[in-house]
Every structure is written in structure tokens, then in C-alpha cells.
Wavefront OBJ file of the C-alpha trace (Angstrom):
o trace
v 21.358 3.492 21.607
v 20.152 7.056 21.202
v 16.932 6.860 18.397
v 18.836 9.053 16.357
v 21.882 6.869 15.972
v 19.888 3.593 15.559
v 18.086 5.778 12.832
v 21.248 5.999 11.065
v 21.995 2.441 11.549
v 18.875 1.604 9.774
v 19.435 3.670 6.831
v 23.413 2.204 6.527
v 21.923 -0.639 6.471
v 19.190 -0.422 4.009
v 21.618 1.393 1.524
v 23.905 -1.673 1.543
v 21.318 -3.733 0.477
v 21.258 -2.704 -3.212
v 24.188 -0.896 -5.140
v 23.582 2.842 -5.619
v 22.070 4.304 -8.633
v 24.201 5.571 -11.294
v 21.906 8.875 -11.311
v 18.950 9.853 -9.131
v 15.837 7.986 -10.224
v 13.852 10.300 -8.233
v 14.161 13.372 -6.217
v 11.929 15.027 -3.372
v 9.789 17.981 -5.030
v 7.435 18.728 -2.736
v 6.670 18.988 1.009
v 2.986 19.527 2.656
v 1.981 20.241 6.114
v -1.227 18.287 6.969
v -3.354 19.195 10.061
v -4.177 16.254 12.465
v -2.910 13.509 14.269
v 0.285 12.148 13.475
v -1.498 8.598 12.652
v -1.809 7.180 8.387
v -1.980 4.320 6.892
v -2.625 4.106 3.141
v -2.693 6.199 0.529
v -5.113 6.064 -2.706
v -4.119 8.203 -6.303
v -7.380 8.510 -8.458
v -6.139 9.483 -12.131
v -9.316 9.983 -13.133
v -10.531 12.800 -10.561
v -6.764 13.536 -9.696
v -7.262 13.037 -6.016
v -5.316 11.661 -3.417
v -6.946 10.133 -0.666
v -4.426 9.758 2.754
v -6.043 7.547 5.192
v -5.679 9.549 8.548
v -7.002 8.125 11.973
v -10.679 8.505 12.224
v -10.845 10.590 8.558
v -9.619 10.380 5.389
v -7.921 13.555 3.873
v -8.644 14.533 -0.168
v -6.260 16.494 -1.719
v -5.819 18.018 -5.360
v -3.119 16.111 -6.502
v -1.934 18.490 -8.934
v -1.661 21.838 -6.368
v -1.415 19.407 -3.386
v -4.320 21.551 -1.534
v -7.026 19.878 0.511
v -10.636 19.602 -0.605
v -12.301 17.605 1.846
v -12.339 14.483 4.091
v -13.917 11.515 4.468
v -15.008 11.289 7.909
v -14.588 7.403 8.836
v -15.048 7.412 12.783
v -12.077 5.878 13.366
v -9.355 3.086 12.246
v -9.153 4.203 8.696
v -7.266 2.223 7.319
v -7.701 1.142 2.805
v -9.292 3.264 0.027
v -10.986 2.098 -3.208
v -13.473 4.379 -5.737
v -16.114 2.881 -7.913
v -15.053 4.139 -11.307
v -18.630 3.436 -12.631
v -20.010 5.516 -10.291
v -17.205 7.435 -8.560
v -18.817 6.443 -5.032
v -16.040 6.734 -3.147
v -15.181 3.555 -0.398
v -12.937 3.814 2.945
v -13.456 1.331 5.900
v -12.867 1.367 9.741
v -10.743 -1.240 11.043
v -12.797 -0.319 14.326
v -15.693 -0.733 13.596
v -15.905 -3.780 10.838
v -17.389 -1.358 8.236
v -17.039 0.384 4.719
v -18.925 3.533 4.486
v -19.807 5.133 0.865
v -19.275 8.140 0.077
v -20.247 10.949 -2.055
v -18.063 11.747 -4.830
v -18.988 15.451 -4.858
v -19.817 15.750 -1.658
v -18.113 14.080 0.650
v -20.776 13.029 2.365
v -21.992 8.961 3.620
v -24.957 7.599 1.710
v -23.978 3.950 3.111
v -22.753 1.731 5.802
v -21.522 -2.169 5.036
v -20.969 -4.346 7.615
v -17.515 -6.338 6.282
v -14.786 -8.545 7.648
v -13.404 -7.733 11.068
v -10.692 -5.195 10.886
v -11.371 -3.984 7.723
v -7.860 -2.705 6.266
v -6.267 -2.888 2.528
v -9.295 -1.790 -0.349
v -9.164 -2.862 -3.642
v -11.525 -2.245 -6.844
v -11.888 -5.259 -8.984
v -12.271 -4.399 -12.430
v -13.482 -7.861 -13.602
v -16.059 -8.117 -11.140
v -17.394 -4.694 -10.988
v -17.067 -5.273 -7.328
v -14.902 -3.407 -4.201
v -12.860 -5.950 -1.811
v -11.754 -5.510 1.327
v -9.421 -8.070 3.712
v -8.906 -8.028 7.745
v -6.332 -8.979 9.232
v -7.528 -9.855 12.814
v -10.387 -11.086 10.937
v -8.296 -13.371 8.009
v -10.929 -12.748 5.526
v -11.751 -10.504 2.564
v -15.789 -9.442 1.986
v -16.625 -8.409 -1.583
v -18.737 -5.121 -2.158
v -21.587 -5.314 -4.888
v -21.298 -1.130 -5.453
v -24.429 -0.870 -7.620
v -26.530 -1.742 -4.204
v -24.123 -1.166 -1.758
v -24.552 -5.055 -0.061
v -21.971 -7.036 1.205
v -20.877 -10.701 0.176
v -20.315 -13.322 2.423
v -16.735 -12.965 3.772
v -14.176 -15.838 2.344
v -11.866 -16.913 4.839
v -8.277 -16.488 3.775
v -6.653 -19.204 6.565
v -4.349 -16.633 8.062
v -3.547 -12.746 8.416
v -3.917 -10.644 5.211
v -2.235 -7.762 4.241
v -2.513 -5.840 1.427
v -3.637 -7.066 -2.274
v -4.004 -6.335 -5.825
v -5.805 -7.204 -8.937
v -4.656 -8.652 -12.672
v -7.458 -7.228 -14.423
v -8.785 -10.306 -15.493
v -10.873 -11.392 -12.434
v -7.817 -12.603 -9.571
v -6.797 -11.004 -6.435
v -2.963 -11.496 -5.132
v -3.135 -11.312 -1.461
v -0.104 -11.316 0.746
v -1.018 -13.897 3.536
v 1.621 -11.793 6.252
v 1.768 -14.727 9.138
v 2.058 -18.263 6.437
v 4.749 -16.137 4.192
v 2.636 -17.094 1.312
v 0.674 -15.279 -1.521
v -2.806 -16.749 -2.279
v -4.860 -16.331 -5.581
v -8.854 -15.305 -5.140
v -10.714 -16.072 -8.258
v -13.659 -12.919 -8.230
v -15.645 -14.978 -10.522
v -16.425 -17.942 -7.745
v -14.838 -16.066 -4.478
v -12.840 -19.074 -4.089
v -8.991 -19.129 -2.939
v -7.272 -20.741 -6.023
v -3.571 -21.242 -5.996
v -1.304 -20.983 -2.388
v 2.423 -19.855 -3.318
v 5.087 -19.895 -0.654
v 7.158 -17.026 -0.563
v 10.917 -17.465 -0.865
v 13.475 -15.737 1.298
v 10.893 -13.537 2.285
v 9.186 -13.521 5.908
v 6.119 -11.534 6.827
v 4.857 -10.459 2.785
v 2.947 -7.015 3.718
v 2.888 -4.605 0.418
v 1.880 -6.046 -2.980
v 1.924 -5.081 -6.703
v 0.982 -6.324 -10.056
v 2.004 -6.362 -13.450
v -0.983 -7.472 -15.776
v 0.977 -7.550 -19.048
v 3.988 -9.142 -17.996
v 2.484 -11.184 -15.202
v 3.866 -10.638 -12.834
v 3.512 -9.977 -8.856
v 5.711 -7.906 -6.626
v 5.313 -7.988 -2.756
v 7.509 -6.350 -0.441
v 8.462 -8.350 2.882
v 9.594 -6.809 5.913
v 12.078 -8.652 6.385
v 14.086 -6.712 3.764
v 13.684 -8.338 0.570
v 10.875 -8.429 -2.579
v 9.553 -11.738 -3.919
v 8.967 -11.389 -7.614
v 6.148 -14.169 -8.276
v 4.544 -15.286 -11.748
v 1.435 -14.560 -12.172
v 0.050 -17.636 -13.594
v 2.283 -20.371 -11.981
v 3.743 -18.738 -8.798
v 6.958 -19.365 -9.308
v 9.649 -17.270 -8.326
v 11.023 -15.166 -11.103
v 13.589 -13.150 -8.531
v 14.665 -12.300 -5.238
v 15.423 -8.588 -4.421
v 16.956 -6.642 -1.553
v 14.872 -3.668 -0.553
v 14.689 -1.761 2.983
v 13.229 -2.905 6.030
v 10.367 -2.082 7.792
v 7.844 -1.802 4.104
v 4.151 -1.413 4.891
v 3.075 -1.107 1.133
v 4.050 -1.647 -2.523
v 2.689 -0.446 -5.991
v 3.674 -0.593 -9.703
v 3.936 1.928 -12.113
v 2.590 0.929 -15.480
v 3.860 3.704 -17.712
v 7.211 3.370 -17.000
v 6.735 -0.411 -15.946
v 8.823 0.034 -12.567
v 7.488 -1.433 -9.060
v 8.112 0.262 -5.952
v 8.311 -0.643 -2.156
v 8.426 1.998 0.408
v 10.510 1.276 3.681
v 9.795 2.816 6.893
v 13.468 2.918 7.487
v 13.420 5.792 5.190
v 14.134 4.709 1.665
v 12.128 3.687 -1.461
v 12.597 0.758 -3.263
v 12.638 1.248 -7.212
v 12.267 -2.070 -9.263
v 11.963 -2.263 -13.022
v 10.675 -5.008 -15.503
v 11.781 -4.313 -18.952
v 13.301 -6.903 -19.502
v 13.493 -8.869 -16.240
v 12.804 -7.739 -12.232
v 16.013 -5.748 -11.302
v 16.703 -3.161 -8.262
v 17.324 0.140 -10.071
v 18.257 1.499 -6.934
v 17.543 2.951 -3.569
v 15.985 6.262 -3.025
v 16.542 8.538 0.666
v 13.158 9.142 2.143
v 12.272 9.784 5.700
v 11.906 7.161 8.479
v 8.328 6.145 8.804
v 7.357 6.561 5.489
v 6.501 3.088 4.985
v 3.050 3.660 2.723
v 2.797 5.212 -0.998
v 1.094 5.954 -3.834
v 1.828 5.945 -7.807
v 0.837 9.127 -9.889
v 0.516 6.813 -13.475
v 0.471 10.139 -15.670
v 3.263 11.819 -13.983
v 5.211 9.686 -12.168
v 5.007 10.935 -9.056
v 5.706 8.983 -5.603
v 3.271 9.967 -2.509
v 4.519 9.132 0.845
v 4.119 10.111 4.063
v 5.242 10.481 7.283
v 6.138 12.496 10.598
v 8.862 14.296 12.456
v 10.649 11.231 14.397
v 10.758 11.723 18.230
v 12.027 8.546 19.396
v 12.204 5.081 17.427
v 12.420 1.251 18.405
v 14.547 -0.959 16.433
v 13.027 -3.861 14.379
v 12.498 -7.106 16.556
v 13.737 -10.084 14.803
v 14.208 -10.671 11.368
v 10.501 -9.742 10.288
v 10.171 -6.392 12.375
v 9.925 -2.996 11.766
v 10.689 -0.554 13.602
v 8.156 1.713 15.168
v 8.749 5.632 16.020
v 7.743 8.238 17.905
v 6.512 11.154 16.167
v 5.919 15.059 17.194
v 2.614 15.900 17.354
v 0.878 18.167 14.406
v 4.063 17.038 12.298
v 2.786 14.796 9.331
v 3.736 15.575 5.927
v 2.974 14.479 2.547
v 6.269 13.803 0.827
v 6.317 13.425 -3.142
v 9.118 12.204 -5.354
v 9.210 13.148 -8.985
v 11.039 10.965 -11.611
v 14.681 12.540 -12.066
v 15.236 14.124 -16.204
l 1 2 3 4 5 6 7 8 9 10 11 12 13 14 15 16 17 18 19 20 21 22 23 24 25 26 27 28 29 30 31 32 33 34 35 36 37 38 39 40 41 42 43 44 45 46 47 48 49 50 51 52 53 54 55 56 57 58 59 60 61 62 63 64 65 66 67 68 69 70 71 72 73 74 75 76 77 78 79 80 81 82 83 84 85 86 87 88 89 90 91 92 93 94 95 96 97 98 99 100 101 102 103 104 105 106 107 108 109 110 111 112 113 114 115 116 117 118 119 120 121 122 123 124 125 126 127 128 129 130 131 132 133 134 135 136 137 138 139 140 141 142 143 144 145 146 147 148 149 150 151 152 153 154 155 156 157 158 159 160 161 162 163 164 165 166 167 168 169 170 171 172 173 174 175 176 177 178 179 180 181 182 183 184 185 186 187 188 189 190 191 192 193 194 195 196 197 198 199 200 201 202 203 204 205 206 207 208 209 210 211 212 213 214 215 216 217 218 219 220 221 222 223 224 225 226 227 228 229 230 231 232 233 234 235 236 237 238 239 240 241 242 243 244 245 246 247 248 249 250 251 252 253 254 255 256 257 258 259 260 261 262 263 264 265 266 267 268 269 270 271 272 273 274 275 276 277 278 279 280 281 282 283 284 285 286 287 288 289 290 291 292 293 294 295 296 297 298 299 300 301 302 303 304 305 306 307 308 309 310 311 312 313 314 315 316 317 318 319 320 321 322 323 324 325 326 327 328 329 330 331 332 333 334 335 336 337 338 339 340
């Protein structure tokens, strides 16, 4: 099957997964070149400084996320992979799957004023705002370390009992961690970096992206396999089941306008809203590959990114994703405003 074809295929069949929208929820307002390889993995929105951090291969890129224009980079080495800023101090924090490490950086300047030795590849970031402290989980490694950012020293890494991927906080001193290989969710207390609670996921295989809802308590994460386990917070059980498209790397929650989001590297976004209860709102085109995002709170705004698609391979069992080709010097920063 040519890639372009199977391309299509993908996208038929993520769109049947959810009924259409009765109006566009978002639309694509922007497009921006970035220099560089054609290699990302997360993306970071600070509302506070209004930067958006793109983790890029051996650097991270920081862009003005109101005129979209670069204004530095975090230079990482290699394997960048998670971003999380101090808001205390604004020391900004970006590891290297690599080389097992977080470096610190300079909020003005850009430049490292640390190294931390941390779990084996280092990947999702997270800043705990009941602990004060910056998190970080590996995968290979199937731990998380915890960060104390006043002294820049490590904790001793907790191990998690199988592969994490990414995680977020309540607020109120717990981590939600999707555990990718047991198709489970497990609660870290930051208090006594114990593992508290172990919730099985349901319908769900291979739990990558993950999102929370402090005031309603609730947890989103996004499964490759094509669907997104809606978990309470307190109990773990299942509040809902949703279809969303294959092939999602990351997930993230809007609080102002209390919708969750999944990005799907088959090309479409995910929009899921909690008013009342967890219901699909619909499907939004994207671009294959664009499997990462980021939430503007204040405006609304969806970050994404991804490259021009040279070749693809389809998903491999009911888990995979698919992985692409991509033209070199190609990637682009793709943002999605809020339709009205």
C-alpha cells in the first residue's frame, strides 16, 4: 500500500471513531517553519513567561508564544525529550534521555548552571506544585527521580514496576502516571515518594498521554490503541470510555474552558469536555505525526507539531502507531485556535 493511501486509511478511520462536530471547535491559524532536524518530542506552554518550549533532538527550541518567533534554545546534548520550569525561580528544566540527566537552565539566559544525574532515560517532566519539587520518569529505566530545585539535588529514584509514560499532577501533592506496558495508571504520593493506588485501565492498551482535572477529579489518558480512559481521581474508577485517534503520544487539559485533549499521530486531535460529564466533542484534522501538544490556558490555543510525511508504516497490532518518514528541514509548529 502506497504511504499515501494507508495515510488516508488512517485518517477514515480515526474520523469514524467519534461523530463529527456540529461546528468547528478549532481551526488551524498558524504555520511556522523551524530550522533543524525533523526529530520532537514534547512540547511545554509557560503562561507566565509566554514561552513555548519544543523539545527538538539534542536542543530545545524557545519561542514567543504570542508572535511565534524564536528566542533561544536550550542546548540538551542530545535525547531531549520532557520540559518543566520552576515557577519560584523560573530555572528552567529539560533532560536527556541519553544521557540520564536534567540540566538547569537560565531563565534569562539560556544558559546551564546545573547537571542532575536522574532515572535512566529521562523523558516526560513535570513540576509538582505541592512539593515544590520537579519530577521526571524513564521509561527504559521504570522509575521517576524527584528534583529538590532550591539546590538542584536529586532524590532517590522510586521504581514504578514497569514502563512510564507521561504524567501529571492534582495540585494537592499526587502524580498520575500512565504505566504504558501493565495498561494501568499508578498514584505517587510527593509527600512520602511512595506509589499509592494501581488502577487498571479499561478498554485501553498501551496508556501513553495523560491529563488532569483538579476540580472535578478527574484523569484523562490517551491510549494508543484508539480510545481515552476517563479515571476518578480519588477512587480510580472508570467514569467513561472514549474513542479518539490512533497513534497519541500526549494529552493535556484545558482548565478555562474545562476541555481535555489528545493529539493523534494519525493526524487528528481529540477534543473532550467535562461540564457536565466526559464527552467527545469531536474530532479535529491535523497532520500525520503530530502526535505531541500543548495548551495555551489564556487563549486557547493548541501547539502541535510535526513534519512533511515521506513515507509511513502502518500501526502494528492493536497498540501501535504508526511511524513516518519525514523530509528533512520540514518541521513545523502547527497551532489551532478555538473556533467563534
Amino acid at each position: 500500500m502506497k504511504f499515501r493511501t494507508a495515510i488516508a486509511a488512517l485518517l477514515l478511520i480515526s474520523a469514524f471513531t467519534a461523530p463529527a462536530a456540529a461546528a468547528p471547535l478549532y481551526h488551524l491559524a498558524r504555520e511556522v517553519q523551524l530550522a533543524g532536524p525533523v526529530r520532537w518530542d514534547y512540547l511545554r506552554l509557560d503562561a507566565a513567561t509566554h514561552r513555548l518550549f519544543i523539545s527538538h533532538g539534542p536542543v530545545v527550541t524557545v519561542l514567543d508564544a504570542r508572535s511565534l518567533k524564536v528566542v533561544g534554545a536550550l542546548n540538551v546534548g542530545s535525547g531531549s525529550h520532557g520540559i518543566a520550569i520552576d515557577p519560584v525561580s523560573g530555572t528552567i528544566y529539560a533532560d536527556s534521555g541519553d544521557k540520564a540527566e536534567v540540566i538547569a537552565f537560565n531563565p534569562r539566559t539560556f544558559a546551564p548552571i546545573a547537571t542532575i544525574p536522574v532515572v535512566r532515560d529521562a523523558d516526560g517532566m513535570q513540576y509538582d506544585p505541592a512539593s515544590k519539587r520537579i519530577y521526571v520518569v524513564g521509561g527504559d529505566g521504570q522509575g521517576i527521580t524527584g528534583i529538590d530545585p532550591a539546590e538542584n539535588k536529586a532524590l532517590p529514584t522510586v521504581a514504578l514496576g514497569g514502563t512510564p509514560e507521561f504524567f501529571a499532577p492534582d495540585g494537592k501533592g499526587a502524580l498520575y502516571i500512565a504505566i504504558n506496558d501493565k495498561n494501568e495508571i499508578a498514584r505517587f504520593d510527593t509527600a512520602t515518594n511512595t506509589i499509592t493506588a494501581r488502577w487498571p485501565t479499561t478498554g485501553c492498551a498501551a496508556p501513553t498521554g495523560l491529563a488532569v482535572d483538579p476540580v472535578k477529579r478527574l484523569v484523562f489518558t490517551s491510549c494508543r490503541s484508539g480510545v481515552m480512559d476517563v479515571l476518578n481521581a480519588d477512587t480510580g474508577a472508570v467514569v467513561a470510555v472514549l474513542p479518539i485517534g490512533k497513534g497519541t503520544d500526549a494529552a493535556a487539559f484545558d482548565p478555562a474552558r474545562s476541555r481535555a485533549f489528545s493529539s493523534n499521530g494519525v493526524g487528528s486531535l481529540s477534543v473532550i469536555g467535562d461540564s457536565a460529564a466526559p464527552v467527545l466533542l469531536g474530532t479535529v484534522p491535523t497532520q500525520p505525526g503530530a502526535r505531541t501538544l500543548a495548551v495555551d490556558p489564556a487563549s486557547g490555543d493548541v501547539y502541535t507539531v510535526t513534519a512533511k510525511v515521506t513515507g509511513m508504516k502502518p500501526p502494528q497490532g492493536p497498540a501501535g502507531r504508526p511511524y513516518f518518514t519525514f523530509a528533512p528541514d520540514s518541521l513545523e509548529l502547527l497551532v489551532y485556535a478555538p473556533a467563534g
